[in-house]
RODO-2510 file (C-alpha; in nm, 4 decimals, decimal comma):
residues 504
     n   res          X          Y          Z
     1     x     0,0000     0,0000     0,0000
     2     x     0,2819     0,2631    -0,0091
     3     x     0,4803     0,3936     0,2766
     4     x     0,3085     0,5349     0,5790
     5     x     0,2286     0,9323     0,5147
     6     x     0,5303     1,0510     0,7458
     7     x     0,7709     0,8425     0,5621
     8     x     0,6795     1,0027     0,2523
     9     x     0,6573     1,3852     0,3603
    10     x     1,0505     1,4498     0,2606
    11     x     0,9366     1,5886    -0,1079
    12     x     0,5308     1,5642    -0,1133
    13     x     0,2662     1,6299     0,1161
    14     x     0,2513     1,3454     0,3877
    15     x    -0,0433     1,1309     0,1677
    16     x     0,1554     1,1410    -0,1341
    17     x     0,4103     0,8149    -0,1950
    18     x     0,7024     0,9077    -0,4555
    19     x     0,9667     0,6601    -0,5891
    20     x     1,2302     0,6444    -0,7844
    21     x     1,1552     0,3917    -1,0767
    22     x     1,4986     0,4177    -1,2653
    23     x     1,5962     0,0896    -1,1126
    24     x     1,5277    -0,2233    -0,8687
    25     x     1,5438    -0,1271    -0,5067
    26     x     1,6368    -0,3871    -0,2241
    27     x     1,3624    -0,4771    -0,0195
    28     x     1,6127    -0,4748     0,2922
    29     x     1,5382    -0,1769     0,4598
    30     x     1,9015     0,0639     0,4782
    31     x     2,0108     0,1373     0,7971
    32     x     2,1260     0,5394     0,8381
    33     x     2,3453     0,6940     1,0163
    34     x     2,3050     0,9577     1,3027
    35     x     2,4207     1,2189     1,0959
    36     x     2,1555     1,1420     0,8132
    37     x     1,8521     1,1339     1,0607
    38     x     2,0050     1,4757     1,2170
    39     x     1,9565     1,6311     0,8195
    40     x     1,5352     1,4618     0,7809
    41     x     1,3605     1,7501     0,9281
    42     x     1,1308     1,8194     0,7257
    43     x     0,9102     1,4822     0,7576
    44     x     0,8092     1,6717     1,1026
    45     x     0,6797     1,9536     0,9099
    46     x     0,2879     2,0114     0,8804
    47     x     0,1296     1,9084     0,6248
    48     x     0,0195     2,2914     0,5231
    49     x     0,3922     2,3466     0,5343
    50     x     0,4840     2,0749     0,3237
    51     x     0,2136     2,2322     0,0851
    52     x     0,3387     2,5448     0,0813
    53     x     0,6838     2,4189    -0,0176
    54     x     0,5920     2,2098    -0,2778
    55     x     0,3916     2,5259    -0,4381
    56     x     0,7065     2,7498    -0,5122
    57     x     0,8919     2,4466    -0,5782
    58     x     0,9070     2,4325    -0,9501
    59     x     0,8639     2,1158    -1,1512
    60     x     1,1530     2,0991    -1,3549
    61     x     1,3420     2,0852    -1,0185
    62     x     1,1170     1,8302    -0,8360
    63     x     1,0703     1,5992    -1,1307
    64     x     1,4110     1,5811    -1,2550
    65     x     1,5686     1,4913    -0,9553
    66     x     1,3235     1,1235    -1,0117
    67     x     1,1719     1,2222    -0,6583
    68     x     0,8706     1,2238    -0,8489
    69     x     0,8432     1,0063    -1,1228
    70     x     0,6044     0,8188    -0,9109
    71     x     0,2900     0,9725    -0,7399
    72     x     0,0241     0,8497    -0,4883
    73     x    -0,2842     1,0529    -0,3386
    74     x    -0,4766     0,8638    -0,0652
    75     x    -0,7991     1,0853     0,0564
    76     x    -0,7725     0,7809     0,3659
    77     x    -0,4970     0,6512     0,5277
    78     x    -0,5872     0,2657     0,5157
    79     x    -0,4514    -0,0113     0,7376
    80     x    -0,1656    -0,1440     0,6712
    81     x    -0,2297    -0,4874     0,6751
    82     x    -0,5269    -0,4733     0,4468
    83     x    -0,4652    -0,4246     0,0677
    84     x    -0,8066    -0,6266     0,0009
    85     x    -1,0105    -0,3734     0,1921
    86     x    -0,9127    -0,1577    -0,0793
    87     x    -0,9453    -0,3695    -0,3792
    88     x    -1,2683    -0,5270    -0,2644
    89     x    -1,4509    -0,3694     0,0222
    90     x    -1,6121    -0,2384     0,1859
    91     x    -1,4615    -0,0520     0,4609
    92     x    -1,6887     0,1043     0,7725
    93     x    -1,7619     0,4718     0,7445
    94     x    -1,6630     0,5459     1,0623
    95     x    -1,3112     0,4292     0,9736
    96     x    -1,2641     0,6640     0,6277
    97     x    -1,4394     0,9464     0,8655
    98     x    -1,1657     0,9124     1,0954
    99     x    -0,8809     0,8468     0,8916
   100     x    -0,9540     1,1065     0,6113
   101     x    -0,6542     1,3066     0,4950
   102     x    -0,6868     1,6926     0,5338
   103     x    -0,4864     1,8059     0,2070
   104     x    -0,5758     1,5280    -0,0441
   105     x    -0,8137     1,8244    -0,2429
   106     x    -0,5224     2,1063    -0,2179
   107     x    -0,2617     1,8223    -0,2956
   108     x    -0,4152     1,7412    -0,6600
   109     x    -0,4709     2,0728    -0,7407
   110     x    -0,1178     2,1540    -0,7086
   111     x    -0,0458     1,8533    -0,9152
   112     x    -0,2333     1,9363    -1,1578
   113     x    -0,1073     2,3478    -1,1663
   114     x     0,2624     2,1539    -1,1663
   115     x     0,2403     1,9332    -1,5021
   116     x     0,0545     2,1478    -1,6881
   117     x     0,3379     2,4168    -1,5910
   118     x     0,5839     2,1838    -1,6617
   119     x     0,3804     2,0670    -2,0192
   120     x     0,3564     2,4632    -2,0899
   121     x     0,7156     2,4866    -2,1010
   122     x     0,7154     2,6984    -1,7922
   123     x     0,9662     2,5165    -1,5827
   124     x     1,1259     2,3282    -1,8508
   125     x     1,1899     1,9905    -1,8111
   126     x     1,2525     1,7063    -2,0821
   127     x     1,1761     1,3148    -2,1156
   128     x     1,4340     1,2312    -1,8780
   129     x     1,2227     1,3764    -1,6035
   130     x     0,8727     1,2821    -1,7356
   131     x     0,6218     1,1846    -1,4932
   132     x     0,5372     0,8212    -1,5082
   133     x     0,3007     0,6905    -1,3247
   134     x     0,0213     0,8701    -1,1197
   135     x    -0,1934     0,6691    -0,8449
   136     x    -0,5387     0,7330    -0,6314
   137     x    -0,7245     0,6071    -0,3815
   138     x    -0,9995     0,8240    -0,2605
   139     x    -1,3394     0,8067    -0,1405
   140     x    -1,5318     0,8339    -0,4573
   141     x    -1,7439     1,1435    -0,2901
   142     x    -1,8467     1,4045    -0,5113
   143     x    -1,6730     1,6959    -0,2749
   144     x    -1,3003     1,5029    -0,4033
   145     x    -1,4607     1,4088    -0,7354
   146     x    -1,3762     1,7423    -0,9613
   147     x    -1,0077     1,7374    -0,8050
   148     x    -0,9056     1,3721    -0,8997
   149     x    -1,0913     1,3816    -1,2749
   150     x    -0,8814     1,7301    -1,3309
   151     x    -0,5506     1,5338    -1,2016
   152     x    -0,6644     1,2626    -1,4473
   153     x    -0,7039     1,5169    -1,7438
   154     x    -0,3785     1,6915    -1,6657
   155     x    -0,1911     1,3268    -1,6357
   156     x    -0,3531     1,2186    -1,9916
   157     x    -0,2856     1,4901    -2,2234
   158     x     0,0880     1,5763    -2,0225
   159     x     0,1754     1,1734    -2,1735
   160     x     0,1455     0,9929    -1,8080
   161     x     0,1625     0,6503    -1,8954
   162     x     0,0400     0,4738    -1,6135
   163     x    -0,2782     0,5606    -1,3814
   164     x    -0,4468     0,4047    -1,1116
   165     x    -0,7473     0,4877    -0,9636
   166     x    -0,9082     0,2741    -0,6520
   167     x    -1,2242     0,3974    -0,4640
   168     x    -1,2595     0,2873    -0,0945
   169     x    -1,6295     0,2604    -0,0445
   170     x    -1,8895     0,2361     0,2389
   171     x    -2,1274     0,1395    -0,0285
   172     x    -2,1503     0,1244    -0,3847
   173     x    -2,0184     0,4580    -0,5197
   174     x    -2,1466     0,6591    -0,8118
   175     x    -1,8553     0,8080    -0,9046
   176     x    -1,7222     0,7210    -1,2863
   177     x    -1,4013     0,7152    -1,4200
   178     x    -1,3525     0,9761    -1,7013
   179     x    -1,3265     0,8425    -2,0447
   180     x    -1,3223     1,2228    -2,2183
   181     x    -0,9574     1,3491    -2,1309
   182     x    -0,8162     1,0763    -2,3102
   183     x    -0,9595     1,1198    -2,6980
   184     x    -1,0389     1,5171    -2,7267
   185     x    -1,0834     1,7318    -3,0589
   186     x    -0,8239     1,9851    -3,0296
   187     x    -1,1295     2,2359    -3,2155
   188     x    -0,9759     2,1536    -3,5811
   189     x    -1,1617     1,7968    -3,5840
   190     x    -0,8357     1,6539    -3,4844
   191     x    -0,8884     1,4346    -3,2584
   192     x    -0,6137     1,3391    -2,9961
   193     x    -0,5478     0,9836    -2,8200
   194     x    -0,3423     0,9452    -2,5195
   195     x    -0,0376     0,7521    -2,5085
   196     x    -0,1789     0,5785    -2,1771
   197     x     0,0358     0,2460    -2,1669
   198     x    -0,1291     0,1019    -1,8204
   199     x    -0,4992     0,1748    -1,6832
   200     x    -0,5838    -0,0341    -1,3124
   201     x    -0,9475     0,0820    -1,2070
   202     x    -1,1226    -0,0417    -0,8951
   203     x    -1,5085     0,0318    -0,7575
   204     x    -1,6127     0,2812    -1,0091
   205     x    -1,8221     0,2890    -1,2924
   206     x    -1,6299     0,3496    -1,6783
   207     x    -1,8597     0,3955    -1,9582
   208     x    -1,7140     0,4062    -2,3558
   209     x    -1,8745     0,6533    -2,6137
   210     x    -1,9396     0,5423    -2,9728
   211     x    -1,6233     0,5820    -3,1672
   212     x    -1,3857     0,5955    -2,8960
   213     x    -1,0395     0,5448    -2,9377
   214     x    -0,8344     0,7315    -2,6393
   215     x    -0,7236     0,3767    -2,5187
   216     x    -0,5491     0,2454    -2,8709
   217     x    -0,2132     0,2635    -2,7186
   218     x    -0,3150     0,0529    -2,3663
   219     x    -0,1353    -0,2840    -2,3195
   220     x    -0,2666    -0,3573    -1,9807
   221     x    -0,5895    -0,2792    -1,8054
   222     x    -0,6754    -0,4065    -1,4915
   223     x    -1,0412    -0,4229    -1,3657
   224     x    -1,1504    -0,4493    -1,0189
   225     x    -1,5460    -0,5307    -0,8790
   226     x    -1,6420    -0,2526    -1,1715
   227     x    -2,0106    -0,1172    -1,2149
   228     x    -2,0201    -0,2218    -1,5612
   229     x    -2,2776    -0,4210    -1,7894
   230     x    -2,1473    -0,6481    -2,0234
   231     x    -2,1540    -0,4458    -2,3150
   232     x    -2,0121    -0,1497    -2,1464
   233     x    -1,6959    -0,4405    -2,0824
   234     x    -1,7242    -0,5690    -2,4371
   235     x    -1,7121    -0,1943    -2,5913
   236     x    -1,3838    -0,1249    -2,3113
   237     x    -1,1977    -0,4098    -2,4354
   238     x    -1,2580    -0,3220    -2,8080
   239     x    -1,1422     0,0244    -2,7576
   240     x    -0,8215    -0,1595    -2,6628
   241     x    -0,6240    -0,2222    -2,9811
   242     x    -0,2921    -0,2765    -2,8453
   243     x    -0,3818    -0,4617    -2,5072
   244     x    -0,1468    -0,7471    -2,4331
   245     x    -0,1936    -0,8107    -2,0805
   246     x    -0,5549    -0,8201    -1,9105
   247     x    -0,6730    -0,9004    -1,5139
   248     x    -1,0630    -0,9109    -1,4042
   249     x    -1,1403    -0,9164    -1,0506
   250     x    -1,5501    -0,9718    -0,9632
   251     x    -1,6186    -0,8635    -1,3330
   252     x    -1,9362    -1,0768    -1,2756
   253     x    -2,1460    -0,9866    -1,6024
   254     x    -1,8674    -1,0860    -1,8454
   255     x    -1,9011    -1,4195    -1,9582
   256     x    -1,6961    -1,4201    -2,2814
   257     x    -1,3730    -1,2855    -2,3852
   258     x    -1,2446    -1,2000    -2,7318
   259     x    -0,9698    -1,0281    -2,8162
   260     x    -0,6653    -1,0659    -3,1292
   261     x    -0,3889    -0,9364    -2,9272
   262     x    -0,4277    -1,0390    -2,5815
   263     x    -0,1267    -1,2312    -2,4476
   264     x    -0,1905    -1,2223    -2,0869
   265     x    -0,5596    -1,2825    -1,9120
   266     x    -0,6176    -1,3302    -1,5184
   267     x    -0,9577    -1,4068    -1,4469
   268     x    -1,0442    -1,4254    -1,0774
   269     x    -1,4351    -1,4507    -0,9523
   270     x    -1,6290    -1,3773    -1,2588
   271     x    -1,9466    -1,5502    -1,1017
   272     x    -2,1202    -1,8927    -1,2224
   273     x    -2,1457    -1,8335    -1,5409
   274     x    -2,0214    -2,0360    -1,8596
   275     x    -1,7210    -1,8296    -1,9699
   276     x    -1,5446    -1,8532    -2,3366
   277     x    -1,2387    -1,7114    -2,4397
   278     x    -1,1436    -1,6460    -2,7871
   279     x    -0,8020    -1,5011    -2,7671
   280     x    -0,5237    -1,6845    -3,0736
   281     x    -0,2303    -1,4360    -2,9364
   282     x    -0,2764    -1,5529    -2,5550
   283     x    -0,0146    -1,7442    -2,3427
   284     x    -0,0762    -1,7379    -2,0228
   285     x    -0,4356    -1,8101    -1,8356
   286     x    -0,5124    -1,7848    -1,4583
   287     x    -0,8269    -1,8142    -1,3454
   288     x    -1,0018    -1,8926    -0,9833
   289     x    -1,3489    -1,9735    -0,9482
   290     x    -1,6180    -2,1327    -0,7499
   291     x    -1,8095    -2,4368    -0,8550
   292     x    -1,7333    -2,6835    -1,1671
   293     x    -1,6949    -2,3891    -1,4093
   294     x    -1,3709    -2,3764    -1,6338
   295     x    -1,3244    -2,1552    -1,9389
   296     x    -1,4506    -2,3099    -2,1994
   297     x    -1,1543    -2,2974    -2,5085
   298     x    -1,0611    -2,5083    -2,7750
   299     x    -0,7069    -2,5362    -2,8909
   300     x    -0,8202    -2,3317    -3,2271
   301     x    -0,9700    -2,0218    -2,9420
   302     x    -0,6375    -2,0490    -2,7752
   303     x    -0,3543    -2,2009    -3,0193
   304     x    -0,0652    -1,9973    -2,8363
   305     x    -0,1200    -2,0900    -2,4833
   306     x     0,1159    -2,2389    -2,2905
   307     x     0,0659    -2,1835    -1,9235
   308     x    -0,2392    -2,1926    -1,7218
   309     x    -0,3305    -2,1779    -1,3288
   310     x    -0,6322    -2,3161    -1,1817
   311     x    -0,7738    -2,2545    -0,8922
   312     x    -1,1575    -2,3893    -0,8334
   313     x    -1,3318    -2,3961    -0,4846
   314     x    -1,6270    -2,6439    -0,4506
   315     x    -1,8616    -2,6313    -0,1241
   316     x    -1,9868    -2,9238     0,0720
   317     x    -1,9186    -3,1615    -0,2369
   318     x    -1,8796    -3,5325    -0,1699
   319     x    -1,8128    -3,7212    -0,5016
   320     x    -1,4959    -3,9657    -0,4858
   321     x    -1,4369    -3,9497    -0,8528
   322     x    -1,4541    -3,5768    -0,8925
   323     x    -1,1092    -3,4713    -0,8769
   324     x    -1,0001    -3,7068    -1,1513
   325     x    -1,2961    -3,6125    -1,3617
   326     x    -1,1724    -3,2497    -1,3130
   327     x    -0,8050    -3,3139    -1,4153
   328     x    -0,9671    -3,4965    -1,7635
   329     x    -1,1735    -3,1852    -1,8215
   330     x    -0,8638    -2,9622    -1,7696
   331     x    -0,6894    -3,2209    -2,0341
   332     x    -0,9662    -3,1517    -2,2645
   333     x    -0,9909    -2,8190    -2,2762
   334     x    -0,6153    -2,7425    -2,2407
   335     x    -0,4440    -3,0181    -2,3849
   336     x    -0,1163    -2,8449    -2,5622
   337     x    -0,0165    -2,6384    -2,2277
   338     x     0,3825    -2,6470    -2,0815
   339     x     0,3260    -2,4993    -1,8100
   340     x     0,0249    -2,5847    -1,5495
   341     x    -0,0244    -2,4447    -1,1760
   342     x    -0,3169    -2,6355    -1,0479
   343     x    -0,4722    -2,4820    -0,6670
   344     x    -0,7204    -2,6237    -0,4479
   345     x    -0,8211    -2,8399    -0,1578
   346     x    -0,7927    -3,1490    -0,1223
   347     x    -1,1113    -3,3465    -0,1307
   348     x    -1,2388    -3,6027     0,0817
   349     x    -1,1666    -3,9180    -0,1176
   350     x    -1,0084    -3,9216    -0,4143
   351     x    -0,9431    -4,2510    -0,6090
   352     x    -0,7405    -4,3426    -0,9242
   353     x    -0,8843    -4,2997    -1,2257
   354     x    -0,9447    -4,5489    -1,5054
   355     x    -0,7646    -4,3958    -1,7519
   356     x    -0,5550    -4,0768    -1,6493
   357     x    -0,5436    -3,7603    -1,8669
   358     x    -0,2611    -3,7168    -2,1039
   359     x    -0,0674    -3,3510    -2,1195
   360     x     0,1070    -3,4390    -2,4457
   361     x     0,3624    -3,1465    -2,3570
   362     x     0,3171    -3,0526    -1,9878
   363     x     0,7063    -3,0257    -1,8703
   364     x     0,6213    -2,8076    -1,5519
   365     x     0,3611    -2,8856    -1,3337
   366     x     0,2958    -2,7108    -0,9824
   367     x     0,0029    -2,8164    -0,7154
   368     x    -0,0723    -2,5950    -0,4594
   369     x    -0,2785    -2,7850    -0,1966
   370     x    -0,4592    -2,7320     0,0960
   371     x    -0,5675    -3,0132     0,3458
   372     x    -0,5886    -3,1622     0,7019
   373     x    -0,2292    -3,2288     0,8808
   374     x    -0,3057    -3,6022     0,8850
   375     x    -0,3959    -3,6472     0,5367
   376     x    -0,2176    -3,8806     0,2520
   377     x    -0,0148    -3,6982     0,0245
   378     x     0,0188    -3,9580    -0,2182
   379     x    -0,3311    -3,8956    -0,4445
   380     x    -0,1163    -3,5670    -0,5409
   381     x     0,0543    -3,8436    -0,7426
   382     x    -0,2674    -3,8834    -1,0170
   383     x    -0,1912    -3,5127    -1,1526
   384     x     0,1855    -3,6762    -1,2563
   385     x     0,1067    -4,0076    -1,4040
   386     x    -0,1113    -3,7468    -1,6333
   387     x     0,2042    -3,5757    -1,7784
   388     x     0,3957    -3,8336    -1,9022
   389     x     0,6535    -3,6297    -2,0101
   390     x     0,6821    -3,3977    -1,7092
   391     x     1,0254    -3,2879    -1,6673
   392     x     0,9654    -3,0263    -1,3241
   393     x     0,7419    -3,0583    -1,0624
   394     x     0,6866    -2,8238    -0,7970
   395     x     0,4703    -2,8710    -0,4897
   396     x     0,3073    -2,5918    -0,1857
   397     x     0,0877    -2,8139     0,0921
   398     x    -0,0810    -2,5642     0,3597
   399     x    -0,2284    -2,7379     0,6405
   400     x    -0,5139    -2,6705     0,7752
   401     x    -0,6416    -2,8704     1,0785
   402     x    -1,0106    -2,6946     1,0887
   403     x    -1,0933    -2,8905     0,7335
   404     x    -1,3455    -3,1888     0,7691
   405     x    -1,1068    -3,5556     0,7901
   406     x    -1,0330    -3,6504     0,4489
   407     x    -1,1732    -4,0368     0,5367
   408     x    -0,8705    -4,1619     0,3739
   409     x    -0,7483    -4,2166     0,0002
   410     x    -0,7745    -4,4577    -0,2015
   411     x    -0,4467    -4,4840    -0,4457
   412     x    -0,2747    -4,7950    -0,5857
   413     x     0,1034    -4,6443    -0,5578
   414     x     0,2611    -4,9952    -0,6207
   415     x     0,2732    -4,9468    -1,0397
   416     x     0,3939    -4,5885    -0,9921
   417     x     0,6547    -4,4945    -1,2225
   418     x     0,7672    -4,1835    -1,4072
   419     x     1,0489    -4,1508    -1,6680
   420     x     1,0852    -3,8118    -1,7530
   421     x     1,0699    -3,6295    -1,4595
   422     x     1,3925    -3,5020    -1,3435
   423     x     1,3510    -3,1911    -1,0250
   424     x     1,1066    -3,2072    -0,7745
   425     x     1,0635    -2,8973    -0,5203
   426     x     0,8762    -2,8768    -0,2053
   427     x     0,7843    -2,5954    -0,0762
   428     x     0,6556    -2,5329     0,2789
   429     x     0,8155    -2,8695     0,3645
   430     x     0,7984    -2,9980     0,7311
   431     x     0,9719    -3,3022     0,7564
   432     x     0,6016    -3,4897     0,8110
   433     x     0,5935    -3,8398     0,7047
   434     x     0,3278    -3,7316     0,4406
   435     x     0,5380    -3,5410     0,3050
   436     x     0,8195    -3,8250     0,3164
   437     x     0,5999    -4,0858     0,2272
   438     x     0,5397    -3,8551    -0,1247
   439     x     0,8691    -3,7723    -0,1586
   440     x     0,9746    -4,1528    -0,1073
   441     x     0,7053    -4,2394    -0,4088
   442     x     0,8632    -3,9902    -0,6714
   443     x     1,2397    -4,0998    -0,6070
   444     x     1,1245    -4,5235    -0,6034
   445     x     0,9178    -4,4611    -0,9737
   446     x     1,1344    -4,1992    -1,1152
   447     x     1,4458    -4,3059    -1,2094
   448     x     1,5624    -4,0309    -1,4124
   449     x     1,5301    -3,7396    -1,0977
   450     x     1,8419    -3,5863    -1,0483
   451     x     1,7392    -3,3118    -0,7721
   452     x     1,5109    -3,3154    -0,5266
   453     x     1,4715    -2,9703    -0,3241
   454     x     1,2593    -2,9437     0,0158
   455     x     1,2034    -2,5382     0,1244
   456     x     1,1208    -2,4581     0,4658
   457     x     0,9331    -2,0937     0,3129
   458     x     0,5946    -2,1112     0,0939
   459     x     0,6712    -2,0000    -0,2896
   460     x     0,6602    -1,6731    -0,3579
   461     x     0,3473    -1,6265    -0,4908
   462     x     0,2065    -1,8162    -0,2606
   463     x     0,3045    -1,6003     0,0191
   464     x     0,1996    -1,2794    -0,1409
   465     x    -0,1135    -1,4191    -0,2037
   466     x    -0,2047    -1,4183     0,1855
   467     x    -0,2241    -1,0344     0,2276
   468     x    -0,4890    -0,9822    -0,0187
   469     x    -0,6653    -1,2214     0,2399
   470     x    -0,9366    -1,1094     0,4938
   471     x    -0,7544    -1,1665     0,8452
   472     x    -1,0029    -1,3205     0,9932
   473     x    -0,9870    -1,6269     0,6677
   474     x    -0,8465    -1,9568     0,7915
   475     x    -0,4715    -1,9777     0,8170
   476     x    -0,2650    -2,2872     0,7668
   477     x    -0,0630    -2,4333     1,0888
   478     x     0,2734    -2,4099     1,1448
   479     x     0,5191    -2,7043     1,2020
   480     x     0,8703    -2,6754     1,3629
   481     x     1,1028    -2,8562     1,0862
   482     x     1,2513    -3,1876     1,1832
   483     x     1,6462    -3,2355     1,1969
   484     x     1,7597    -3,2822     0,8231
   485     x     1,9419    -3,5863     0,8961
   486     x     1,6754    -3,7622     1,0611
   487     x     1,4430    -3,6719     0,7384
   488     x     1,7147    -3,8025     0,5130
   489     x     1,7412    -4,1326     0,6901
   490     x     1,3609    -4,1796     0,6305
   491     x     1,3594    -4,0646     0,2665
   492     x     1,6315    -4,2857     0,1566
   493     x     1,5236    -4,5660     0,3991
   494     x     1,5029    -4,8623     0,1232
   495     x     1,4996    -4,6468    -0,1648
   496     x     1,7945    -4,6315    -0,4534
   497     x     1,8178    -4,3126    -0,6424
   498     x     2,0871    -4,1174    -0,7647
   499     x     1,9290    -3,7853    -0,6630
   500     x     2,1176    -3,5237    -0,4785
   501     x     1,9093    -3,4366    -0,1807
   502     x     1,8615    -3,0565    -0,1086
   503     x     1,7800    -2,8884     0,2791
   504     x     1,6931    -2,5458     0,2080
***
């Protein structure tokens, strides 16, 4: 969510986040030194102050130095530990009341006055110190409405090529995203088009006039729980000429997708609804949903795809052949993928299925699962024996001991074996005999695995995937790891493989 508003009032009033995006910045925090806290004296400043300053401060100067190639208004402070408050609401009135930011109006304004000065020639300035990206998050009230659709207008005609707008709401919000600033007649009938490059809108409504072409130059748009009808959506996306990469959140009245270009699509919550994609450019699909429904596609819709993540969540279901019918209707519909990320929970009885699906060129397969502490690991098995010519498989269990028992599972591991696959890595390992007992299974059938990796920490976008969670969502346990050696003497207990074992 940004730095906290005192951390950021060195070159912008204390609500506004800057950063330098010439280059990747170290996540490990720099310590200073006595004589550099002695010279930050101006994060103590009022905000009014900091105002002030920033007002006679001309933009060639503050933009060139990078201190603001980067810039983020928040009308509400919002809590630091909850991202999906702001994505998906809603939060509590009393808590935007009371953690409303006094100078978010004045702050845009002076935005505004400084890029168009800047634009005009006024103070300068040149491509090196062009403003990049501007970002949002207000309350969607009309009082803060005419501010942030000016700071919009001045960011698309001054070339800003990235903008993101979120609305925290207490309910749902009238306010609309402005379409105009971005395709205007200049008075001659010429009509101009932005050179936006990324749009991310969240809570607001976004409607496209006949004609419109002010988003030709987008290659990613990101939608979040939007007040739009289908064929607003539809008439969006056509607008789009250049879009390559694509993420809906809660876009629940879009049920198909067509588009030449698209190369990227994430598709999270769109509702229970039969969804179709048409998209011959795209290679990469994620999608989460409840119930059975899966894209539907054909390999003609999506001839370039090559890797796809699953996640489905099914309610109080009960079916012992349902997982393996699930992994032949994934077969079916995406039979030519490399790459496949398959999340969900494990069901209460899974058995082996007649005839497995085939993944006539899956090489990298990765199951994310959740389950009870004291279930089998071995069913996880099925979703190999399906890529015969697997090559890397990568697994993330999360525990999680409030699930209903798993009554067993039923798996004939005797025949297992598995010729192609060569690195296995387990994440969030434990040292739990589940987890040995499946690790034990892939080195006895797999004769050709030269690695096999166990990692105490989750994956990595695994773990940045729990704080877009509500808190009060269940978490998985935690385990204290067992001594290496005593893991090793289990794993290799009986078993011959030429694998080098890895502790990490």
């Amino acid at each position: 969510m940004g730095r906290s508003p005192r951390e950021s009032a060195t070159a912008a009033p204390s609500h506004v986040d800057h950063h330098d995006e010439t280059g990747p910045r170290s996540h490990k925090p720099r310590r200073r030194s006595n004589s550099e806290k002695n010279l930050d004296r101006i994060s103590a400043l009022p905000d009014e102050i900091l105002l002030a300053i920033l007002g006679d401060l001309d933009a060639k100067t503050a933009v060139s130095t990078s201190v603001l190639r980067s810039l983020r208004f928040s009308e509400v402070a919002p809590p630091a530990d909850s991202l999906w408050v702001i994505r998906l609401g809603p939060m509590r009135r009393e808590y935007i009341k009371a953690n409303r930011l006094r100078q978010f109006v004045p702050s845009l304004r002076w935005f505004t006055e400084m890029i168009k000065r800047r634009s005009d020639g006024v103070d300068g300035g040149g491509d090196d110190a062009a403003l990049t990206r501007l970002s949002i998050v207000f309350s969607g009230s009309a009082k803060s409405a005419g501010a942030v659709n000016a700071a919009i207008a001045a960011a698309a005609k001054h070339g800003v090529r990235d903008i993101h707008v979120e609305v925290v709401r207490t309910t749902w919000t009238d306010y609309e995203f402005p379409s105009s600033p971005f395709s205007e007649s200049d008075g001659d009938n010429n009509t101009y088009s932005s050179s936006l490059d990324s749009l991310c809108v969240t809570n607001c409504k976004l409607s496209i006039p006949t004609g419109f072409r002010g988003f030709s130059a987008l290659t990613k748009l990101v939608l979040v729980a939007m007040h739009m009808s289908a064929e607003d959506t539809q008439a969006l996306l056509a607008s789009c000429e250049s879009l390559k990469i694509l993420y809906l959140n809660h876009m629940v009245g879009v049920r198909a997708l067509q588009h030449p270009k698209l190369e990227e699509l994430v598709w999270l919550w769109p509702g229970n609804n039969e969804l179709k994609i048409d998209a011959p450019a795209l290679r990469r699909l994620e999608y989460c949903g409840a119930g059975e429904i899966l894209p539907a596609s054909t390999s003609q819709s999506l001839p370039c795809l090559e890797h796809v993540s699953l996640k489905h969540v099914v309610y109080g279901y009960d079916l012992p052949d349902r997982d393996a019918e699930y992994l032949l209707t994934i077969a079916t519909r995406f039979p030519h993928v490399k790459s496949l990320h398959l999340r969900y929970r494990m069901p209460k009885l899974i058995v082996r299925p007649g005839t497995p699906a085939i993944f006539s060129k899956l090489t990298v397969l990765t199951l994310s699962i959740e389950t009870k502490p004291s279930d089998d690991l071995l069913s996880m098995a099925m979703s190999v024996v399906a890529a015969p010519y697997l090559v890397t498989l990568q697994t993330n269990v999360r525990y999680l001991p409030s699930l209903e028992s798993r009554n067993g599972v039923v798996w004939d591991d005797s025949n297992f074996e598995h010729n192609s696959l060569k690195e296995v890595e387990m994440y969030n390992f434990k040292g739990r005999d589940n987890e040995i007992g499946f690790a034990r299974l892939l080195l006895r059938g797999a004769p050709s695995m030269r690695r096999i990796v166990f990692r105490q920490g989750l994956r990595e976008a695994e773990d940045h995937c729990r704080y877009l969670q509500p808190p009060d969502w269940l978490k998985a346990v935690e385990f204290s790891p067992r001594d290496n050696q005593l893991v090793l003497s289990k794993l290799l207990d009986g078993v011959s493989s030429g694998a080098r074992v890895v502790f990490v």
